[in-house]
MARBA-3410 file (N, C-alpha, C, O; in Angstrom, 1 decimal):
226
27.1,-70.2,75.4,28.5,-69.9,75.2,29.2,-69.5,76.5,28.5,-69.0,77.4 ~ 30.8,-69.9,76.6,31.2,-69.6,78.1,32.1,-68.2,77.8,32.6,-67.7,76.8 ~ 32.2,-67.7,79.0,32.9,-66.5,78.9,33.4,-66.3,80.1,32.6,-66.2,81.0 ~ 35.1,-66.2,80.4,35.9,-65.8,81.6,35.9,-64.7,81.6,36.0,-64.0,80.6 ~ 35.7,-64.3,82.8,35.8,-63.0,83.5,37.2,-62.9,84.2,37.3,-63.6,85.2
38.2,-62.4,83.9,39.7,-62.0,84.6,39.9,-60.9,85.1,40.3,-60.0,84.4 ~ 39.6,-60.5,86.4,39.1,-59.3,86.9,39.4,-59.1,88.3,38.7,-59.9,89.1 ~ 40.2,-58.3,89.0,40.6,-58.7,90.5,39.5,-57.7,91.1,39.2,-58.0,92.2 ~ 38.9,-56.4,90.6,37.4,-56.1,91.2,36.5,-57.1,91.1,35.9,-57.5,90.1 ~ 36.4,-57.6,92.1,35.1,-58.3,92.2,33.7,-58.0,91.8,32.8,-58.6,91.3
33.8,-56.7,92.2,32.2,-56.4,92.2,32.1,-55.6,90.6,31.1,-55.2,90.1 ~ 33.1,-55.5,90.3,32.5,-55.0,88.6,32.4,-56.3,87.7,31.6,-56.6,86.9 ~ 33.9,-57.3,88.2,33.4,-58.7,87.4,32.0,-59.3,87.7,31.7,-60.2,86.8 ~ 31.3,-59.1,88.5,30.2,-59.5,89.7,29.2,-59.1,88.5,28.7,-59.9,87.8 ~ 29.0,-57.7,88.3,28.0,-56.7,87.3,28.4,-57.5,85.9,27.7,-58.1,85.1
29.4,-57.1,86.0,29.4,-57.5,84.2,29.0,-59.8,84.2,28.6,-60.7,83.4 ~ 29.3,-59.7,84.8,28.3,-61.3,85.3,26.6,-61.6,84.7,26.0,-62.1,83.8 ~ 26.5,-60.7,85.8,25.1,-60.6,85.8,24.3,-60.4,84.6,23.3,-61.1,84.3 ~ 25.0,-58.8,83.5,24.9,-59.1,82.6,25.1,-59.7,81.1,24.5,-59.3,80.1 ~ 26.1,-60.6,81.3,26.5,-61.5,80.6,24.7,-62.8,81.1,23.7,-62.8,80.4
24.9,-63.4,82.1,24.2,-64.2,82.5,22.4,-63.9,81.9,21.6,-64.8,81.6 ~ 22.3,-62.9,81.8,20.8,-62.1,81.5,20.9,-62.7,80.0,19.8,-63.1,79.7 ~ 21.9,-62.8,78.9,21.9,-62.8,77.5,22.8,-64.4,77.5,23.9,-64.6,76.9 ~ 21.9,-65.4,78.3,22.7,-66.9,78.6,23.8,-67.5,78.2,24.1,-68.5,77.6 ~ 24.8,-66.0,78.9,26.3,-66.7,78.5,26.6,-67.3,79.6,26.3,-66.7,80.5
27.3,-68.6,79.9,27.9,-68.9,80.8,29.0,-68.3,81.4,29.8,-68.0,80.5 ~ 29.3,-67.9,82.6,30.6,-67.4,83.3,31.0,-67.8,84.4,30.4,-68.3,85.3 ~ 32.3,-67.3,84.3,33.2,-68.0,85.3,34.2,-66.7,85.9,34.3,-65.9,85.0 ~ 34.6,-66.4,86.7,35.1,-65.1,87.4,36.7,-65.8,87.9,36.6,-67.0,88.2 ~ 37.5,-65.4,87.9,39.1,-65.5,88.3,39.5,-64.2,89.4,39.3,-63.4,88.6
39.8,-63.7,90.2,40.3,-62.5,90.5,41.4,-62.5,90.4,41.9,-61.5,89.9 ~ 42.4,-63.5,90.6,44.3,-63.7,90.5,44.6,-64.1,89.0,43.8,-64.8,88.3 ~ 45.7,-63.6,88.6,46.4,-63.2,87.4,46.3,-64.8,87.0,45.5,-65.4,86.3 ~ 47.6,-65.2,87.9,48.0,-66.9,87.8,46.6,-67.9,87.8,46.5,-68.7,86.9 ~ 45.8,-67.9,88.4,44.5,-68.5,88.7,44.0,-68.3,86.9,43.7,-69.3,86.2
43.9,-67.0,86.5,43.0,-66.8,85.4,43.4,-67.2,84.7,42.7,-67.6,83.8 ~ 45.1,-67.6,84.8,45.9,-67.6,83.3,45.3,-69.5,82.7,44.7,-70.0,81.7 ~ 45.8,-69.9,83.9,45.3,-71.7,84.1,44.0,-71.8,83.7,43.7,-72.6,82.9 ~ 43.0,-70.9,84.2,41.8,-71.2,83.8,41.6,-71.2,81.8,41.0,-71.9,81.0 ~ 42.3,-70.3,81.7,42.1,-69.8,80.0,42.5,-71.0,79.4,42.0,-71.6,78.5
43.9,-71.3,80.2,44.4,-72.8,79.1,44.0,-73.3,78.8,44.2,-73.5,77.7 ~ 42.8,-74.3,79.7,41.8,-75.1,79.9,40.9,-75.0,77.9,40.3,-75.8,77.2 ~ 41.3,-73.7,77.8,40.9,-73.8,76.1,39.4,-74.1,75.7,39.0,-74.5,74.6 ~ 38.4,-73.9,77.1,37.0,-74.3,76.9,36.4,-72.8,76.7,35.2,-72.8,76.5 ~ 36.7,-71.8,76.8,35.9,-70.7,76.7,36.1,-70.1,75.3,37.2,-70.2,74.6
34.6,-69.3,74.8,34.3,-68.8,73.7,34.9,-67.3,73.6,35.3,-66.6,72.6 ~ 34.8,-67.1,74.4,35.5,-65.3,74.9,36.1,-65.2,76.4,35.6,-65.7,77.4 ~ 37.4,-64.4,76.5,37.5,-64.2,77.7,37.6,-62.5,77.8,37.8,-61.8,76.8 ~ 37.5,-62.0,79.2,37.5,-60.3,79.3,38.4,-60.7,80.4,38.1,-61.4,81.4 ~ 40.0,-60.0,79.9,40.8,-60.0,80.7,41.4,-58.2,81.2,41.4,-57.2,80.4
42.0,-58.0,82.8,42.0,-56.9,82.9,43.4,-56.7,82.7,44.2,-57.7,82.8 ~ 44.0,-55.6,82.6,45.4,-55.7,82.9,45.8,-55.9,83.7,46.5,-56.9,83.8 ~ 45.6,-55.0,84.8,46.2,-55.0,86.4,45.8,-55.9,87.3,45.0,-55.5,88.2 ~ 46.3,-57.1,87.4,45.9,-58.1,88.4,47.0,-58.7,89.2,48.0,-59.1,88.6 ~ 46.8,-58.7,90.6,47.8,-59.4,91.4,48.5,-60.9,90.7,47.9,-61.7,90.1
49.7,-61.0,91.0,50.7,-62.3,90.7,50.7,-62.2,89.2,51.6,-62.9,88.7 ~ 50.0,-61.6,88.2,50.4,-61.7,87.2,49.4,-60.4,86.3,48.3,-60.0,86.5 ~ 50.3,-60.2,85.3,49.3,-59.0,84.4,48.4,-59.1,83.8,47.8,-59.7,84.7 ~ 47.8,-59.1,83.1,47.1,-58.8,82.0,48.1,-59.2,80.4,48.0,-60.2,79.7 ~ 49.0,-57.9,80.0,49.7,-58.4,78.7,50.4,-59.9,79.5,50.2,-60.9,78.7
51.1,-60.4,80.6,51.6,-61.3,80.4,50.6,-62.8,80.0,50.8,-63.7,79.1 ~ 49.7,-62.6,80.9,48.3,-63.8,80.5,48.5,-63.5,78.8,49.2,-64.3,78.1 ~ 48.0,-62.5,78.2,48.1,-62.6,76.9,48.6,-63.0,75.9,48.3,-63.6,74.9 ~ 50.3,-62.3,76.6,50.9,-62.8,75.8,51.6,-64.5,75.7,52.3,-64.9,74.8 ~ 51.2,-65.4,77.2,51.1,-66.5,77.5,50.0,-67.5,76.5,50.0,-68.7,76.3
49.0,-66.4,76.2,47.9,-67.2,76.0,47.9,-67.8,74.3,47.6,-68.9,74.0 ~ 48.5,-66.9,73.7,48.5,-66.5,72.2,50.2,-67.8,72.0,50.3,-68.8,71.3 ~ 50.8,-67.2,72.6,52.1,-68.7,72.6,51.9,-70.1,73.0,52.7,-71.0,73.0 ~ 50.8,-70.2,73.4,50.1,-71.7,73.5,49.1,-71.7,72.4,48.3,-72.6,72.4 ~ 49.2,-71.0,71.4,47.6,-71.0,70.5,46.7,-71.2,71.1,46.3,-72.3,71.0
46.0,-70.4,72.0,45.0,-70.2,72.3,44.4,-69.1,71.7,44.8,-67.9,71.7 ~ 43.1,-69.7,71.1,42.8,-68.6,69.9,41.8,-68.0,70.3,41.1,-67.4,69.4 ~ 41.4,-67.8,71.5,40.2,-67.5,72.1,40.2,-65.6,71.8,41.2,-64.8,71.9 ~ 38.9,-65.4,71.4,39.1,-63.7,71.3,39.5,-63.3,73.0,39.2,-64.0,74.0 ~ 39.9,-62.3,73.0,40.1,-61.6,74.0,40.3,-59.9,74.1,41.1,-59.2,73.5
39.4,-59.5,74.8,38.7,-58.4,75.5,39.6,-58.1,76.7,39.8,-58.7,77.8 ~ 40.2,-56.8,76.0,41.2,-56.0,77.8,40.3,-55.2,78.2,39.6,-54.5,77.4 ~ 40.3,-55.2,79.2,39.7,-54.3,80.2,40.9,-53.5,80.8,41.9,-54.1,81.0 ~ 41.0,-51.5,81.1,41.5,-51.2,81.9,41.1,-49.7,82.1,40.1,-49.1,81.6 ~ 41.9,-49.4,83.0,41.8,-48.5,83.8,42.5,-47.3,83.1,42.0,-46.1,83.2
43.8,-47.8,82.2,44.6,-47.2,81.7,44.0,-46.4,80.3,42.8,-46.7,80.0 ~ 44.6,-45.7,79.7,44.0,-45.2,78.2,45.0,-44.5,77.3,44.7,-43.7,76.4 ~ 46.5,-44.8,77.8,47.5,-44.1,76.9,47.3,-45.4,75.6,46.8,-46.5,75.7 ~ 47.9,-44.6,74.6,47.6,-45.1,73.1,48.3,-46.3,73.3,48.0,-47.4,72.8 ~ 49.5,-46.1,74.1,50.6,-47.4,74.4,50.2,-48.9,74.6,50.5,-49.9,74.1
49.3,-48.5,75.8,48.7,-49.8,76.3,47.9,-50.3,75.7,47.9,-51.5,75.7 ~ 46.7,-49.6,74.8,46.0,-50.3,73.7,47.1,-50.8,72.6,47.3,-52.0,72.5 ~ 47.9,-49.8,71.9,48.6,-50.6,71.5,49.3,-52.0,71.4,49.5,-52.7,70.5 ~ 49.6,-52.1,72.8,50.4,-53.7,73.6,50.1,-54.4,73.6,50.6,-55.5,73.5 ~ 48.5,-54.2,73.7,47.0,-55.3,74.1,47.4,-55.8,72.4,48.0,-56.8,72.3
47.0,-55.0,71.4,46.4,-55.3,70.3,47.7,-56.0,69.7,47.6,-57.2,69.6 ~ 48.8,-55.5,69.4,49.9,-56.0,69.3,50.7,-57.6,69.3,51.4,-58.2,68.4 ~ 50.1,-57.9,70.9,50.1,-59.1,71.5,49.0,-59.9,71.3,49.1,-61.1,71.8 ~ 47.9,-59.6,70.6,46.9,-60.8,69.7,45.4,-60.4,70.8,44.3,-60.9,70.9 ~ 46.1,-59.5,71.7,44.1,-59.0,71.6,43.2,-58.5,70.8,43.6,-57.8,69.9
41.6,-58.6,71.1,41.0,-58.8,69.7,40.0,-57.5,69.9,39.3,-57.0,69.0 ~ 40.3,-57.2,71.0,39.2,-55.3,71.5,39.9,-55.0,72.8,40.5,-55.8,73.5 ~ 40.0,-53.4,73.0,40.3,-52.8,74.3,39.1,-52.0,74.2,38.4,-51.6,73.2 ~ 39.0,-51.7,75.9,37.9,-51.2,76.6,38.4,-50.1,77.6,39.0,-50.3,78.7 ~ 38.2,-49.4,77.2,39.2,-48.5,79.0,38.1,-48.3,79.9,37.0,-48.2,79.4
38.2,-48.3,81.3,37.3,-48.2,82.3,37.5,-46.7,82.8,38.6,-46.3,83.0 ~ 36.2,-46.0,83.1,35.0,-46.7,83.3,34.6,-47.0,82.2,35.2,-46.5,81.2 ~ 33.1,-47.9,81.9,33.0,-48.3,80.6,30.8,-48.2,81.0,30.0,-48.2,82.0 ~ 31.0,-48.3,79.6,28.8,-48.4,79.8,28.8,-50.4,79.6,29.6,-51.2,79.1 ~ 27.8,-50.5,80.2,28.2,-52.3,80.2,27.0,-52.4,78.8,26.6,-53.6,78.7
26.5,-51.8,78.2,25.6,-52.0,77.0,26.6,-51.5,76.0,26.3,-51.6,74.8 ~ 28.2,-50.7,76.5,29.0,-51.2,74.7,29.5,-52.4,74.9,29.6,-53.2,74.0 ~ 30.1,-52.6,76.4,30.4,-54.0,76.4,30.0,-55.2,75.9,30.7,-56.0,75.3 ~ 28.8,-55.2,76.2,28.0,-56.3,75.8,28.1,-56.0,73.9,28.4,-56.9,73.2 ~ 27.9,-54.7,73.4,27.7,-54.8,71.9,29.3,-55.4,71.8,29.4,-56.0,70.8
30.0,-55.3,72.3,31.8,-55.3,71.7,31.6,-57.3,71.7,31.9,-58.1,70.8 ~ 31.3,-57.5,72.8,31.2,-59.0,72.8,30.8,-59.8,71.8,31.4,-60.9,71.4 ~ 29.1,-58.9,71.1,28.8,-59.8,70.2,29.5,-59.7,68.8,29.6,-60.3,67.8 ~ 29.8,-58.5,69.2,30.0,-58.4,67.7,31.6,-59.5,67.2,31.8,-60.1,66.1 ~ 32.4,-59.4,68.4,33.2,-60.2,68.0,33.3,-61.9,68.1,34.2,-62.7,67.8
32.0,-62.1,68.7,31.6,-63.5,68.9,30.6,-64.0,67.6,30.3,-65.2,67.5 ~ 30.2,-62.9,66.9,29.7,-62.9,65.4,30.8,-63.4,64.7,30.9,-64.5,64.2 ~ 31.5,-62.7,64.6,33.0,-62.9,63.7,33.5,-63.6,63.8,34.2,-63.9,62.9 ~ 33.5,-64.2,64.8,34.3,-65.5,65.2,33.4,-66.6,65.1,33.7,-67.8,64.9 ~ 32.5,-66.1,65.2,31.5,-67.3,64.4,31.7,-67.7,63.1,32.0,-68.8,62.8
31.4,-66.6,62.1,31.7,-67.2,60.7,33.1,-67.0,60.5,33.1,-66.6,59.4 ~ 34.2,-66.9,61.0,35.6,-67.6,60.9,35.4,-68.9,60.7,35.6,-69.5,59.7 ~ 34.9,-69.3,62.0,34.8,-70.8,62.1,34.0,-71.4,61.2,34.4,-72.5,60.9 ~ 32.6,-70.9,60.6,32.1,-71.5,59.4,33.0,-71.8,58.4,33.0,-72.9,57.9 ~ 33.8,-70.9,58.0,34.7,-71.0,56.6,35.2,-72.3,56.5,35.2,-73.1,55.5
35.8,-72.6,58.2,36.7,-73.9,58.3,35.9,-75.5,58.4,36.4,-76.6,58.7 ~ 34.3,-75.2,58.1,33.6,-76.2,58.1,32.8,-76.9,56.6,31.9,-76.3,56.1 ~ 33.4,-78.1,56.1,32.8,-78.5,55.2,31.6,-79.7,55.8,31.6,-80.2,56.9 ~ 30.9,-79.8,55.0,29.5,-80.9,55.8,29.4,-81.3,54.0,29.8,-80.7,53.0 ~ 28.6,-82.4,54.2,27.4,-83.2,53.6,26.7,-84.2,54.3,27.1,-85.2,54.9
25.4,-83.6,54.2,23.9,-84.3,54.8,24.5,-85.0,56.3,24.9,-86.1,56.7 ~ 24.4,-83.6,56.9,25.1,-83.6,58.4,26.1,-83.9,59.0,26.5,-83.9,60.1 ~ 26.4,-84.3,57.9,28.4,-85.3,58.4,29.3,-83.8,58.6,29.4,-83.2,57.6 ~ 29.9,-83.2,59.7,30.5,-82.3,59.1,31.6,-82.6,59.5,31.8,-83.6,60.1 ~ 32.7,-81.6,59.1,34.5,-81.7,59.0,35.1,-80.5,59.7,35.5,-79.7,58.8
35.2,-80.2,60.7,36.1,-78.7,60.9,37.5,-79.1,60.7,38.1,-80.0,61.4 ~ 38.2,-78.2,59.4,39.6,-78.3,59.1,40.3,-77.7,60.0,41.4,-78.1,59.8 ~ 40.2,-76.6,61.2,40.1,-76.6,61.9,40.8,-77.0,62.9,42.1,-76.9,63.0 ~ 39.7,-77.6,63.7,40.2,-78.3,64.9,40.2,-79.7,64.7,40.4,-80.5,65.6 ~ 40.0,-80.3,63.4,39.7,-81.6,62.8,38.9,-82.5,63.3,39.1,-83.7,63.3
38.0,-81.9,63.7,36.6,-82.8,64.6,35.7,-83.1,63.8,35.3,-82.0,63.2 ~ 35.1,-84.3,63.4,34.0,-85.0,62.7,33.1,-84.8,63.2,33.2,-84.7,64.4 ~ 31.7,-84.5,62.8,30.7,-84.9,63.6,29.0,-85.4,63.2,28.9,-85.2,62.0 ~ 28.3,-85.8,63.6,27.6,-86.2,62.7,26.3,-86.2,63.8,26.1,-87.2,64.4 ~ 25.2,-85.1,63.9,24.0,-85.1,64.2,24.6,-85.0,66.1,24.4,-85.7,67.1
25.3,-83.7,65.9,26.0,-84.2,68.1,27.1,-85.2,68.5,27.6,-85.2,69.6 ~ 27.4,-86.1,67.5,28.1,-86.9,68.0,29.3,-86.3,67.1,29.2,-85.8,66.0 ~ 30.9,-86.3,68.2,31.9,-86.2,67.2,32.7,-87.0,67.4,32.5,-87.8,68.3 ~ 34.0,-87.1,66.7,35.0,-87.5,67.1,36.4,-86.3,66.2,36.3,-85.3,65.5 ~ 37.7,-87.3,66.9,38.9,-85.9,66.3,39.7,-87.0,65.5,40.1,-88.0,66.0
39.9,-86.7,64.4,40.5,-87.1,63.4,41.8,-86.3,62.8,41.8,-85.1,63.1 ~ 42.6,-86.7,62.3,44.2,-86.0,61.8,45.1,-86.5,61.0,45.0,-87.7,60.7 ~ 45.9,-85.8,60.5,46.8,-86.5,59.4,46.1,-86.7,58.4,45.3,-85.9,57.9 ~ 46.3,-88.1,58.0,46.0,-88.8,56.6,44.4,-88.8,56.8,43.8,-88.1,55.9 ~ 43.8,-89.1,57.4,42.5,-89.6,58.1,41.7,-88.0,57.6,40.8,-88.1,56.7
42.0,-86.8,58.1,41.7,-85.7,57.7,41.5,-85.0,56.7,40.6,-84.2,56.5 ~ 42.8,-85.5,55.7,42.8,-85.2,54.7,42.4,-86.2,53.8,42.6,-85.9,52.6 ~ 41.9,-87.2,54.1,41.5,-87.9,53.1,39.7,-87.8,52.9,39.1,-87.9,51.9 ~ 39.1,-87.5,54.5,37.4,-86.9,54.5,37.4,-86.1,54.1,36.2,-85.8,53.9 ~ 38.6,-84.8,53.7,38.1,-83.3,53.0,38.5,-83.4,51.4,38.5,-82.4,50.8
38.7,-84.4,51.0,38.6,-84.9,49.6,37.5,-85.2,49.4,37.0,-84.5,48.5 ~ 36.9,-85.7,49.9,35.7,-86.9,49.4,35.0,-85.8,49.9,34.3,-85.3,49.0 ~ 34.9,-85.2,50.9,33.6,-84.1,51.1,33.5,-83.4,49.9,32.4,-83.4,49.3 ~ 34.7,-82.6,49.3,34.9,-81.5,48.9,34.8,-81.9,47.1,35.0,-81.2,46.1 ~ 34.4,-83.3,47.4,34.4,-84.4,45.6,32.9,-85.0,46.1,32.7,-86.1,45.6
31.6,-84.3,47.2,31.2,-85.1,47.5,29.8,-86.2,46.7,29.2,-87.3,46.9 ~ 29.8,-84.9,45.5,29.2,-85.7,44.1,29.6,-86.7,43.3,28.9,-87.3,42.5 ~ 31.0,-86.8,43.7,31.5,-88.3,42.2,32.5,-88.8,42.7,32.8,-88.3,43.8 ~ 33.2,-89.6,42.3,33.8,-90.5,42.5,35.3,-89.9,42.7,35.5,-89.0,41.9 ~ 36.2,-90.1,43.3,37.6,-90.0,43.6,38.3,-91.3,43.5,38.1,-92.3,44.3
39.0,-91.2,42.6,40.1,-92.1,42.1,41.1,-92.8,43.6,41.3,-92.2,44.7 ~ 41.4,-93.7,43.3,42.6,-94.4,44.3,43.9,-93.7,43.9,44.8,-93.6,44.7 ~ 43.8,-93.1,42.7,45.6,-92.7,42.0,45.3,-91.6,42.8,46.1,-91.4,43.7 ~ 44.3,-90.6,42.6,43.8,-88.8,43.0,44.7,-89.0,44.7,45.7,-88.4,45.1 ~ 43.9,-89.7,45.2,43.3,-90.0,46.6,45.4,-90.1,47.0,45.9,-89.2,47.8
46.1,-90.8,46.6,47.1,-91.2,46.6,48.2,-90.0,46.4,49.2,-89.7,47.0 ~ 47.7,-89.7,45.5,48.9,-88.2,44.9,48.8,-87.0,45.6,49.6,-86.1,45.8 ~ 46.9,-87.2,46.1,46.9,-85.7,47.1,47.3,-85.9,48.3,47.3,-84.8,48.9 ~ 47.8,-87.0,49.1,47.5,-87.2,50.3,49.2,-87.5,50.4,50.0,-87.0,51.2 ~ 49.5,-88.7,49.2,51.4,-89.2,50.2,52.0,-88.0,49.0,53.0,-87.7,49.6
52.0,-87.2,47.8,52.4,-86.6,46.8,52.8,-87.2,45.5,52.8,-88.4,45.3 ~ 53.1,-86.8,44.9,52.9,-87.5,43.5,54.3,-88.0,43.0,54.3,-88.6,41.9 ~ 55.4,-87.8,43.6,56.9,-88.1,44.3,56.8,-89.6,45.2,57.7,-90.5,45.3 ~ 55.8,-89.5,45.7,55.8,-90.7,46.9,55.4,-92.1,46.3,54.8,-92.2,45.3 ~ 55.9,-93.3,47.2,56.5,-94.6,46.6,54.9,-95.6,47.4,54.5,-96.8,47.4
54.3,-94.4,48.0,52.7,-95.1,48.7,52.0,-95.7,47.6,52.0,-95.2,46.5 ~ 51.4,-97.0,48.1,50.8,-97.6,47.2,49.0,-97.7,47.0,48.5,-97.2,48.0 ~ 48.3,-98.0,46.4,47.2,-97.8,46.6,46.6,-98.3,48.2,45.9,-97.6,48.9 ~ 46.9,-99.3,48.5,46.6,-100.4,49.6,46.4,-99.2,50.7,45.3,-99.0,51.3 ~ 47.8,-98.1,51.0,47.6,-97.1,52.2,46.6,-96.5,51.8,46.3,-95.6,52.5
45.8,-96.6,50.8,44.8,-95.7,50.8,43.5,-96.6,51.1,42.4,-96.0,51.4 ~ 43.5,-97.8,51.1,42.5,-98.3,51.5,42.3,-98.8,53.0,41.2,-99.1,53.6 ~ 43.5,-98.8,53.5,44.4,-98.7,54.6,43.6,-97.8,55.6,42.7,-98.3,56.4 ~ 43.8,-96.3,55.5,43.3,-94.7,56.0,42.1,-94.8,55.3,41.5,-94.0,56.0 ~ 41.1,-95.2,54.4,39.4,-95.2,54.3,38.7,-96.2,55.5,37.7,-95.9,56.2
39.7,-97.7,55.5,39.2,-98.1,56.8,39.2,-97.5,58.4,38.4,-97.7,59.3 ~ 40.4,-96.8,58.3,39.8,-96.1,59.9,39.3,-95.1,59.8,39.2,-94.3,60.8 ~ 38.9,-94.7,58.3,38.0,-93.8,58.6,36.4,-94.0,58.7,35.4,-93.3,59.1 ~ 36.5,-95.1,58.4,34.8,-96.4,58.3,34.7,-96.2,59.8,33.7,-95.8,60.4 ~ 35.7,-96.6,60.4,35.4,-97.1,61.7,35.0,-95.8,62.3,34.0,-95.9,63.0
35.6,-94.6,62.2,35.2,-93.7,63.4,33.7,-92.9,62.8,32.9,-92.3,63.6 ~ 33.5,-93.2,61.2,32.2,-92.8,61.1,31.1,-93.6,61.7,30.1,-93.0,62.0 ~ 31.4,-95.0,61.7,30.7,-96.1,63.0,30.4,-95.3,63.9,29.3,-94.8,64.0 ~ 31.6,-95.2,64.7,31.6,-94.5,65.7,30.6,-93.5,66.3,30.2,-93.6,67.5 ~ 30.2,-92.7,65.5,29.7,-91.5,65.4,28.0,-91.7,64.6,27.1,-91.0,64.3
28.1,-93.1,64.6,26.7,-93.1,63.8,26.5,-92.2,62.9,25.4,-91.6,62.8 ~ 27.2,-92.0,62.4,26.9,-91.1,60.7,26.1,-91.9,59.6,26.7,-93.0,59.4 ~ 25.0,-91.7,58.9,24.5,-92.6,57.7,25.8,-92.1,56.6,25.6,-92.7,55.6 ~ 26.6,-91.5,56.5,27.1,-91.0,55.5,28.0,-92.2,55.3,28.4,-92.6,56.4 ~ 28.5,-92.9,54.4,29.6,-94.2,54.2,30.1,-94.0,53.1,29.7,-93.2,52.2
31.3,-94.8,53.2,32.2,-94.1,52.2,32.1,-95.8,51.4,32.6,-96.8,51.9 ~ 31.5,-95.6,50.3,31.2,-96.5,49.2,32.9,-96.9,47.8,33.6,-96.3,47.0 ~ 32.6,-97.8,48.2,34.6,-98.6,47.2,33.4,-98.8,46.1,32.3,-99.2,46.3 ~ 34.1,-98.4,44.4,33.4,-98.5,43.6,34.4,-99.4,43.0,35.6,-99.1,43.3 ~ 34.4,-100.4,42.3,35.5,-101.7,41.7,35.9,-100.7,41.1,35.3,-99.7,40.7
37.3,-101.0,40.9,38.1,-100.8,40.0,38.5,-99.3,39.6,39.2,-98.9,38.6 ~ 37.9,-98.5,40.5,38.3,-96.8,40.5,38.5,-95.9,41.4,39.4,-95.1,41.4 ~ 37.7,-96.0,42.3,38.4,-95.4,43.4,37.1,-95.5,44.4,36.2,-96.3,44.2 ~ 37.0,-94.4,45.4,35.5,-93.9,46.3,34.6,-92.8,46.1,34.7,-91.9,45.3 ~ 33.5,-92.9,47.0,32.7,-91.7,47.0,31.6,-91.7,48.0,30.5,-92.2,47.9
31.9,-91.1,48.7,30.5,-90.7,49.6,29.0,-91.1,49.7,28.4,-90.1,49.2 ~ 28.3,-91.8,50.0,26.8,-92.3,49.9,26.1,-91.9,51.1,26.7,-92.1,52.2 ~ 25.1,-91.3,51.2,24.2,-91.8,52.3,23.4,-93.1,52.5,22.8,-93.5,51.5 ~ 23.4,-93.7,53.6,23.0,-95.3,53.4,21.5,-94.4,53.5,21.1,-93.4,54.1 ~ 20.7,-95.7,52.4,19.4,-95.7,52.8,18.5,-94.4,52.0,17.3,-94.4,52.1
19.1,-93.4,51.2,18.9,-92.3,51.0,17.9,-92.6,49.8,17.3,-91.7,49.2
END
């Protein structure tokens, strides 16, 4: 797992490195506000520990930059400070723990996991699977055995039918009324339309999971070969 360090002491970002690094998290160190802010965008880290007080830019502003891009990354303030205000501001503005310094780097480390627990099964909720195919509603990424791809719209909601039906059959009328509304002038054809590119990207992905056309009623989910 990766984890940004936003921190203009070097040598405490340096320590809390180290032991991060000891419990194989990956990290990456920023000392400048602006530098850190860019780095966070980048939207590849699992946690970041940002401090308040950093040259060319703050701390609540990174945050509150961060959270107006939807970046949903937990985030851990670090400061120096400890009026009720400044936790307040942190928390307020969509941080997810404050820390005042000095700090023991063994609550640190517990504050990490515990919110990298939580954010773990957050993200389970938003995952449906059958026999390894999975769906995050999510970030709408397919995946199947490491391989993924990103899927959306119609395409999306039409694999979280069929996962979520992934014992029986779903009708072309079902499939039709959940996806254009039951108001809408879509005909069955868009629905066979949006199952073919969804064939293709399960191709894609080498998934055994295929999405089997039954005459005359609708689809359902198979594993080939099972």
């Amino acid at each position: 797992m990766k984890i940004l360090i936003i921190e203009d002491e070097y040598s405490l970002a340096d320590a809390i490195a180290e032991i991060l690094k000891k419990e194989n998290f990956t990290v990456t160190i920023q000392t400048d506000g602006q530098k850190g802010e860019d780095e966070a965008l980048t939207n590849i880290y699992d946690l970041i520990l940002l401090d308040v007080m950093l040259p060319t830019k703050d701390g609540f502003e990174i945050l509150e930059t961060l959270r107006n891009e939807n970046i949903k990354t937990p985030i851990i303030m670090l400061t120096a400070k400890s009026e009720i205000y400044d936790k307040l501001n942190g928390l307020e503005h969509g941080a997810d723990d404050y820390i005042t310094k000095p700090f023991h780097m063994r609550e640190l480390l517990a504050r990490i996991k515990v919110i990298l627990k939580r954010q773990a099964s957050l993200e389970n909720t938003n995952i449906i699977e059958y026999n390894n195919l999975k769906l995050n509603l999510k970030t709408g990424i397919m995946s199947f055995l490491g391989q993924e791809i990103a899927i959306n719209g119609k395409e999306l909601d039409l694999l979280e039918i069929l996962l979520l039906n992934k014992n029986q059959i779903v009708s072309r009328e079902m499939l039709a009324n959940k996806i254009w509304g039951y108001n809408s002038e879509a005909e069955y054809n868009n629905v066979e339309v949006y199952v073919s590119f969804l064939r293709r990207k399960l191709k894609l992905i080498k998934s055994n999971v295929k999405i089997k056309a039954v005459r005359g009623i609708g689809y359902k989910l198979e594993v080939e070969n099972a």
